[in-house]
Wavefront OBJ file of the C-alpha trace (Angstrom):
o trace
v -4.202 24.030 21.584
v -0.899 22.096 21.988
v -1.660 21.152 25.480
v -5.211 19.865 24.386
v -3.180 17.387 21.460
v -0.943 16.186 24.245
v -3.432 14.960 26.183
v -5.375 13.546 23.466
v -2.076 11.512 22.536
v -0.012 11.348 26.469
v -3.408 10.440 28.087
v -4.282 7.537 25.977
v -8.133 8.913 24.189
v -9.739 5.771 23.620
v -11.521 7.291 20.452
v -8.398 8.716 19.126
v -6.480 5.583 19.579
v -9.156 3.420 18.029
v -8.884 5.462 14.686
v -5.460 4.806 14.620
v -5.646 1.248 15.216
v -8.101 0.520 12.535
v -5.558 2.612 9.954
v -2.977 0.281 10.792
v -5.124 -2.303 10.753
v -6.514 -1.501 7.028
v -3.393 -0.307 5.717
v -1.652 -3.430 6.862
v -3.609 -5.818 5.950
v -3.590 -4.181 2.361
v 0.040 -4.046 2.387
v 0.088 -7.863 3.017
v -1.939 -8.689 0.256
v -0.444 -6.521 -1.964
v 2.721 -7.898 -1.263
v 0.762 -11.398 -2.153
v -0.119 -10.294 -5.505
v 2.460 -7.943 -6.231
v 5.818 -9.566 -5.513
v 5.204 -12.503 -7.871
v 3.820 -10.311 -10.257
v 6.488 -7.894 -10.509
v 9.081 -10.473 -10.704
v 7.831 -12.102 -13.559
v 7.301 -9.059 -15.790
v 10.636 -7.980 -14.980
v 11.839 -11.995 -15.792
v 9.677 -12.783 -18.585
v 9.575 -11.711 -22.235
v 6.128 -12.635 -24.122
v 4.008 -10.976 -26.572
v 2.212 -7.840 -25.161
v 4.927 -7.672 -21.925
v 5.459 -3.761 -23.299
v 1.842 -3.034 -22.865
v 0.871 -5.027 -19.521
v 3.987 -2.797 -17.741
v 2.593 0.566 -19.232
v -0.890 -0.479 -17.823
v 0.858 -1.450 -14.400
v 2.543 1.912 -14.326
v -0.390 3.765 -15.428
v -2.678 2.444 -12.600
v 0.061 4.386 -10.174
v -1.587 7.345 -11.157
v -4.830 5.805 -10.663
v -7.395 8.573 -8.210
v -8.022 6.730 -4.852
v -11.817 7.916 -5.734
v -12.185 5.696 -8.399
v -11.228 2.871 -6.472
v -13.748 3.790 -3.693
v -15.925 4.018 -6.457
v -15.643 0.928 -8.594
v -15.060 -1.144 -5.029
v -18.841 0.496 -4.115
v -20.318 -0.529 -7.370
v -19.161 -4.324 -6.467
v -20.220 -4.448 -3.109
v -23.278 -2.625 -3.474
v -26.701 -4.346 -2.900
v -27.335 -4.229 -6.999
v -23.318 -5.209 -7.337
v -22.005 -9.120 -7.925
v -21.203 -9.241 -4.490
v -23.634 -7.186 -3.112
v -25.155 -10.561 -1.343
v -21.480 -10.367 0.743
v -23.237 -7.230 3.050
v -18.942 -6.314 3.013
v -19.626 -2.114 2.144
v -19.330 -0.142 4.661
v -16.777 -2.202 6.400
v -13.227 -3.091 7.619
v -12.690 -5.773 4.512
v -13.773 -3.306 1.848
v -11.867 -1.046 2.965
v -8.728 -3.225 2.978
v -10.040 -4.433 -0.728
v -9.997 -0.557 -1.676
v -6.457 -0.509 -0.538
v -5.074 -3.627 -1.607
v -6.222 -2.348 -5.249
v -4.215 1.212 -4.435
v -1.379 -1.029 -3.479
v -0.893 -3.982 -5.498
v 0.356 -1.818 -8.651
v 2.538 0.223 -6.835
v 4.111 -2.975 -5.266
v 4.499 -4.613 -8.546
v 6.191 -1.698 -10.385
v 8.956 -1.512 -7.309
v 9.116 -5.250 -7.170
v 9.270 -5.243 -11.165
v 12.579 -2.555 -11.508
v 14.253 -3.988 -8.693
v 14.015 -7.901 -10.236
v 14.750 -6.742 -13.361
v 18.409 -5.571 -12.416
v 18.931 -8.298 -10.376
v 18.068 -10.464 -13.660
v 20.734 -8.533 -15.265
v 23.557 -9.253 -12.867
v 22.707 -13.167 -12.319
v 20.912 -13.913 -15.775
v 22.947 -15.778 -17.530
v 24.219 -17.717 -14.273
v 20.336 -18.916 -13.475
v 19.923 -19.477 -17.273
v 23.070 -22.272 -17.308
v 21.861 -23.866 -14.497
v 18.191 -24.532 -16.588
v 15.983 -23.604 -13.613
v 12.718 -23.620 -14.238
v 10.721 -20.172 -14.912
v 8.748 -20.373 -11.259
v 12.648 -21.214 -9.159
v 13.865 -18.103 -11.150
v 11.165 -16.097 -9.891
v 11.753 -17.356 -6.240
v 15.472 -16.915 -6.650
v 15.852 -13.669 -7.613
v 13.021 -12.652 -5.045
v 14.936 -14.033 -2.642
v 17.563 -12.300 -3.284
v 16.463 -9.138 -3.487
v 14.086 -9.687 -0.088
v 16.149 -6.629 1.514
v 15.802 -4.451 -1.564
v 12.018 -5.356 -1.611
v 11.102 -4.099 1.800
v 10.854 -0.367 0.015
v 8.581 -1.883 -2.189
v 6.185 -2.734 1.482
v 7.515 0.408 2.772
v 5.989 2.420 -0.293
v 2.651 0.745 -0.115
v 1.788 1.219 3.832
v 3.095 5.128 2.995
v 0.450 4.429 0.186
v -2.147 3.094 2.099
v -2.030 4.646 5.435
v -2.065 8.696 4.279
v -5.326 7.938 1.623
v -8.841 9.077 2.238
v -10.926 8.888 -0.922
v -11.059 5.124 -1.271
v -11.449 3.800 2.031
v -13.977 6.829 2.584
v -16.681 5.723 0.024
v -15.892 2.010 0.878
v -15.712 2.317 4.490
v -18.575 4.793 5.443
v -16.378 6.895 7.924
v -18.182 5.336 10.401
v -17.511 6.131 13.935
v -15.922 3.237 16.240
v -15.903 1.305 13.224
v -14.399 2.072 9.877
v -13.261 5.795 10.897
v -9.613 5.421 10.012
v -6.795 8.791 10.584
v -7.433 10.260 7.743
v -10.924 10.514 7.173
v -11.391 12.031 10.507
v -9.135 14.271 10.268
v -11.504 15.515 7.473
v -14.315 14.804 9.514
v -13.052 16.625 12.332
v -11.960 19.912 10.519
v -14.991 20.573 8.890
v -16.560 20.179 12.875
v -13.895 22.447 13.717
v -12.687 20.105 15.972
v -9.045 20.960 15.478
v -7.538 19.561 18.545
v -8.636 15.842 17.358
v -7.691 16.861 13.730
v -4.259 17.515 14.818
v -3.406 15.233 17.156
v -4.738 12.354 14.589
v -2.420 14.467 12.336
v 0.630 14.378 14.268
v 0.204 10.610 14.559
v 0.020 10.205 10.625
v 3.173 12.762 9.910
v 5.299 10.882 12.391
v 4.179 7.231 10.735
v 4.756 8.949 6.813
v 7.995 10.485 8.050
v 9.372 7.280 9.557
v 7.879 5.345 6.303
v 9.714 7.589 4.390
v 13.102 7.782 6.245
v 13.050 3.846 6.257
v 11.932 3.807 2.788
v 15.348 6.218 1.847
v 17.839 4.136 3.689
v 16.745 0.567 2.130
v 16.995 2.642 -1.379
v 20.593 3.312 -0.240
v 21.417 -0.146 0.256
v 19.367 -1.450 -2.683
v 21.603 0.952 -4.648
v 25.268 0.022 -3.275
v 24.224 -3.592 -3.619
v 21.976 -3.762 -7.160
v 23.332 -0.457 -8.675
v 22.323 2.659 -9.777
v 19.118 1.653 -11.019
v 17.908 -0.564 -7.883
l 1 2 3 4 5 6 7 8 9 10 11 12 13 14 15 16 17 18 19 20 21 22 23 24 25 26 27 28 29 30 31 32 33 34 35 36 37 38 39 40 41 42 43 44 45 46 47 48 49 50 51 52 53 54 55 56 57 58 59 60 61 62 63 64 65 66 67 68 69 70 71 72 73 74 75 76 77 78 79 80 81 82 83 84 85 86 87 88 89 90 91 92 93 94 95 96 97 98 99 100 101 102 103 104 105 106 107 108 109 110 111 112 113 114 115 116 117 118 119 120 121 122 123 124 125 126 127 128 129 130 131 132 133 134 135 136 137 138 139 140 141 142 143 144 145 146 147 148 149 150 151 152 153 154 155 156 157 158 159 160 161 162 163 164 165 166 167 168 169 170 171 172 173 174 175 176 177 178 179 180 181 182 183 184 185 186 187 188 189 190 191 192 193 194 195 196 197 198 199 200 201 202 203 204 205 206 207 208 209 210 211 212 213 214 215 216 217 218 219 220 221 222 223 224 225 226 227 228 229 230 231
């Protein structure tokens, strides 16, 4: 068994590689847009008082929780012939399936972005409010500031993106050479009981969570030595 997953990975399996290349090329694309959306977003929640601020932040943290499924789902129902964008022809494909993920992502950017800003905003506050910058040079300021800090907040949405199934698997199709990404064929592949591909597909997603994750620990470390306790 071992030697079979060796030379799935040493020997360079075209199909094997493929799948891994399209889950880096889903989950990073996601992470990019996420980062689009949720950066500024998170900033200004964690900058901005207004009327209903409490709420929108509960919502924001509530859609962490949100089952990749549902996603899938709701992204199926809007790309589906009888959807709004139905006309598109995007299900089954590589852009719905980054759409699926940017939707897993985006939240879970915004909440990391959000409690990292916020303390930031606490330590240099009052200096950015004497100098009367406007509300959108605050927002790039303390961003800016906190770019090293923020890299967990990318770091936590790739670990997002790249180790789910259920979305990308209802938007995608699972469709072989196309939209099979790690993860769905590893649940393809086990049900075959094709456990040599399962596991060497497997191997390839621990080692990418466990680096995620290592990275993701460190920049915490320095997020807290330079932003405090709550960084």
């Amino acid at each position: 068994m071992l030697s079979q997953i060796w030379q799935l990975l040493a020997a360079g399996d075209t199909a094997a590689w493929h799948i891994v290349g399209v889950s880096l090329r889903v989950s990073g694309s996601s992470v990019l847009l996420g980062l689009l959306l949720g950066l500024p977003l998170g900033a200004w929640l964690a900058v901005h008082a207004f009327p209903g601020r409490g709420t929108l932040v509960a919502l924001l943290n509530s859609l962490l929780g949100l089952p990749s499924v549902i996603v899938g789902l709701l992204v199926y129902l809007l790309l589906s012939r009888s959807g709004p964008l139905g006309g598109l022809g995007l299900l089954f494909s590589v852009p719905a399936m980054i759409l699926a993920q940017t939707l897993l992502t985006t939240p879970l950017i915004a909440a990391v972005t959000r409690q990292i800003v916020a303390e930031s905003w606490r330590l240099h506050g009052d200096p950015l409010r004497s100098l009367r910058l406007r509300a959108l040079q605050r927002v790039r300021w303390l961003l800016w500031d906190c770019r090293h800090a923020l890299l967990v907040a990318a770091l936590a949405g790739f670990g997002r993106a790249v180790s789910e199934v259920g979305a990308v698997m209802i938007a995608g199709g699972n469709i072989e050479g196309y939209t099979r990404t790690m993860t769905t064929a590893i649940a393809l592949e086990t049900s075959k009981g094709d456990l040599p591909l399962a596991l060497a597909l497997g191997t390839v997603l621990m080692a990418l969570v466990l680096l995620v994750n290592a990275a993701a620990a460190l920049l915490r470390q320095h997020a807290a030595a330079r932003y405090g306790e709550g960084a």
